[in-house]
N, C-alpha and C positions, 0 to 999 in steps of 0.2 A: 501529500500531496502532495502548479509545482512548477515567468521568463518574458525575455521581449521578444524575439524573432522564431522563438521554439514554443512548441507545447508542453506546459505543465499542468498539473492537479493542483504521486499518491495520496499512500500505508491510503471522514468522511463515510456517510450516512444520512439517513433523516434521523429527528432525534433518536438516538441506538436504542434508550432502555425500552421507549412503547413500541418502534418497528419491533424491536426483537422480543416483546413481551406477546407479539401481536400474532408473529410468527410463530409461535410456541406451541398453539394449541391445534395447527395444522399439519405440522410437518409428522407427527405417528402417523397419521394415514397415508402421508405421502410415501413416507420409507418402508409401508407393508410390501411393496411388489418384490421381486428379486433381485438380487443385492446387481449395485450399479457395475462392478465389472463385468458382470456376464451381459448388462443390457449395454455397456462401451463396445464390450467386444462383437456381439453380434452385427453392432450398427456398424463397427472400424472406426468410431471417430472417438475422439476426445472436446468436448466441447467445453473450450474456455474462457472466459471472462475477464477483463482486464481494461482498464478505463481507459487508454492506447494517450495520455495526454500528460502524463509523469514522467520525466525524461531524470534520471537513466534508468528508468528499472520498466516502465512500458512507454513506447512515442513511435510514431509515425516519422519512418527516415524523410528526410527533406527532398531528399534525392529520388527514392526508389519508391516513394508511399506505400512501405511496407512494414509491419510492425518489427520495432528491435527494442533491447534492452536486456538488461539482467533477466525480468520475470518472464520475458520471449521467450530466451534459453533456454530457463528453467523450464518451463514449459513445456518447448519442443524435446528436452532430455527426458523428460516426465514420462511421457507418452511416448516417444520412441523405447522406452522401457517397457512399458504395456503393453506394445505390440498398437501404439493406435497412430491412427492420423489427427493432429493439431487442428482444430478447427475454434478459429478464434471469434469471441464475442465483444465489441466495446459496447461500453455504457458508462455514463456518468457515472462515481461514487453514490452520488446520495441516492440512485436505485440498482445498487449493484447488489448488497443483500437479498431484496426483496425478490429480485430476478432470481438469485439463486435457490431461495425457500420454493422459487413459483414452478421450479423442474425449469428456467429458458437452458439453463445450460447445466454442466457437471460440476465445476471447479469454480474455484477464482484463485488465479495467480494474480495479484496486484498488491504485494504490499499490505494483506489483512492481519491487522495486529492479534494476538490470543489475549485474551482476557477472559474472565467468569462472565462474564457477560454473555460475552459469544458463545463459549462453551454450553451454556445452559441450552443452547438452541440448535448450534450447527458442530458436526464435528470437525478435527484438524488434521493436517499433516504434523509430523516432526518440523522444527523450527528450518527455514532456511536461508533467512536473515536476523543479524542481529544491530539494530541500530537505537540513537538516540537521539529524542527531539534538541533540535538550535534554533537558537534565534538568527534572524536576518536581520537591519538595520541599514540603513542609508549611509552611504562610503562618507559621507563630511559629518556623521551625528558625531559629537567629540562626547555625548553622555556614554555612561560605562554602564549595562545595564549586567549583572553577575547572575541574575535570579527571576524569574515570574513576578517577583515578588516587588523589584523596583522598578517591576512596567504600573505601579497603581497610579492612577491618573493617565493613564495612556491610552493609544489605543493599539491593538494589536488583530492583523489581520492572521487567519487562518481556512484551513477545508473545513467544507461545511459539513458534519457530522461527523467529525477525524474524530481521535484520540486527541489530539491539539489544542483543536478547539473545548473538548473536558476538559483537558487541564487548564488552559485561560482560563476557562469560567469559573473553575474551580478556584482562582485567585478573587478577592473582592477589593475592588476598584477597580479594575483592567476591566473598560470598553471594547468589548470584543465584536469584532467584523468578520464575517463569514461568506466565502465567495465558495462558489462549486466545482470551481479552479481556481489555480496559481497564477496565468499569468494576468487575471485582474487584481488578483491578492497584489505581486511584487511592482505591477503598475502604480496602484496607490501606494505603497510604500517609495518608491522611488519618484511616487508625485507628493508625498507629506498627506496625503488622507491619513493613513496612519502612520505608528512610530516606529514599529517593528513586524515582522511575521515570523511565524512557530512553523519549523516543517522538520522534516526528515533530514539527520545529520548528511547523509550520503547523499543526497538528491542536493543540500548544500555546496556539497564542495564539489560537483559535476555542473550545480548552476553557476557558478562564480567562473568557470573556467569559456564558458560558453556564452553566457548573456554579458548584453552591454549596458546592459542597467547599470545605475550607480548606487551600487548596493555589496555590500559584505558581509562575512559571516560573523556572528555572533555569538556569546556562550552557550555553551551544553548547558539544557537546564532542567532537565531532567533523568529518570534513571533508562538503562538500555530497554529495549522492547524486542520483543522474540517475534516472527512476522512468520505465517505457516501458509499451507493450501487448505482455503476452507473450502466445505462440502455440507453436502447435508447427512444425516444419522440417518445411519438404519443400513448400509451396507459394509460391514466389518473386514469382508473381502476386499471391498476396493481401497479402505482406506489402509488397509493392511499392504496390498501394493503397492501405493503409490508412499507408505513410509519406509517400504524396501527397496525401490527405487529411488528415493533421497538417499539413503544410506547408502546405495550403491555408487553415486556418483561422487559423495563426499569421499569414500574411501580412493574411488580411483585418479581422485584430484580434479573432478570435471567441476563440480560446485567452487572449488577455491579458483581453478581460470576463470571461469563465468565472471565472479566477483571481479578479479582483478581487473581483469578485463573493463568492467564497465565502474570501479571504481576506486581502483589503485589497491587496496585494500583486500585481504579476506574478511568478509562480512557474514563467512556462512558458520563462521562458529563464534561464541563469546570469545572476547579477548582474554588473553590471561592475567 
């Protein structure tokens, strides 16, 4: 997820395992009709999803109130692949799955992490982020916190139904807070409601250069997360082009500018 003067969040849900336990028993009926490229292409659109309030990977420019970012990009690269036209959806995280189970739209480019979890219910693109959770902390904490592990007794803000926030939870002691954005998360952290926040390495080090909070980054404190286009099952077509489409632009260097572009960094493959 994700600021003082800008919009934040991403990579947030209602609790994942029951929405997506919940979603599971609907979605065979939904994906009997014909496979979603041919029903993209007859309509020309690409309808995509993205919570527009994650800055750098989706946010609303200041300037032009238009959507930009890393997952823009990616997106408009996606679909000018496919022959379609970009037609974008915002919505909160915590009903961005259930939108997607419900047919509101095709995709979601925002930051959606792969896990078994997910996979049991919706399918993926090929990976086209690679990052890992940081902690945030307030620029004067002189405490050194290395691990999940020595926030116990603390409290720790996060997206509400992120991967983040499992992991907080998954620590016992750590009071965990959960906001449906970031910029009330790094608010209270920068007013001492709590002690630190857990977000996205990359979204990290694009807020520290941009906001004027008094807040810095924190240890990496967990392992890297592979971040895809999720979809729903049952069209092997589409998801088969829009994973030839990622590969198409990884090879001709369009994914690594993208990256760079919006974060110093190639983030579209694992480090070596």
């Amino acid at each position: 997820m994700r600021k003082a003067s800008f919009h934040l969040s991403r990579r947030r849900a209602l609790a994942l395992g029951a929405v997506l336990m919940s979603f599971a028993g609907s979605l065979p009926a939904m994906a009997a009709g014909a496979d979603l490229l041919d029903t993209a292409r007859a309509r020309g659109t690409l309808r995509i999803a993205m919570e527009g309030t994650y800055p750098p990977f989706n946010f609303k420019d200041g300037k032009s109130g238009e959507l930009a970012g890393y997952d823009v990009d990616v997106a408009r690269a996606v679909a000018a692949k496919l022959g379609l036209k970009p037609e974008f959806v915002t919505t909160e995280w915590s009903a961005i799955l259930a939108g997607l189970a419900a047919g509101k739209y095709d995709v979601i480019v925002s930051q959606v992490g792969i896990n078994p979890k997910r996979e049991q219910v919706f399918d993926f693109s090929r990976p086209y982020t690679y990052s890992a959770p940081q902690l945030i902390v307030r620029r004067n904490d002189s405490a050194s916190y290395a691990s999940l592990a020595d926030l116990k007794g603390k409290k720790v803000g996060v997206g509400q139904g992120s991967v983040y926030e499992q992991q907080a939870r998954a620590v016992p002691g750590i009071e965990v807070k959960s906001y449906p954005a970031a910029p009330e998360n790094l608010q209270d952290l920068a007013f001492g409601r709590v002690d630190a926040a857990l977000n996205d390495s990359l979204m990290v080090s694009y807020l520290l250069k941009h906001s004027q909070l008094p807040i810095k980054a924190g240890a990496r404190v967990g392992a890297v997360e592979r971040m895809g286009i999720a979809m729903r099952r049952g069209s092997p077509k589409f998801k088969g082009a829009v994973d030839a489409a990622l590969a198409g632009l990884e090879r001709d260097g369009s994914l690594k500018a993208m990256s760079t572009r919006w974060f110093g960094v190639d983030a579209s493959r694992p480090a070596p």
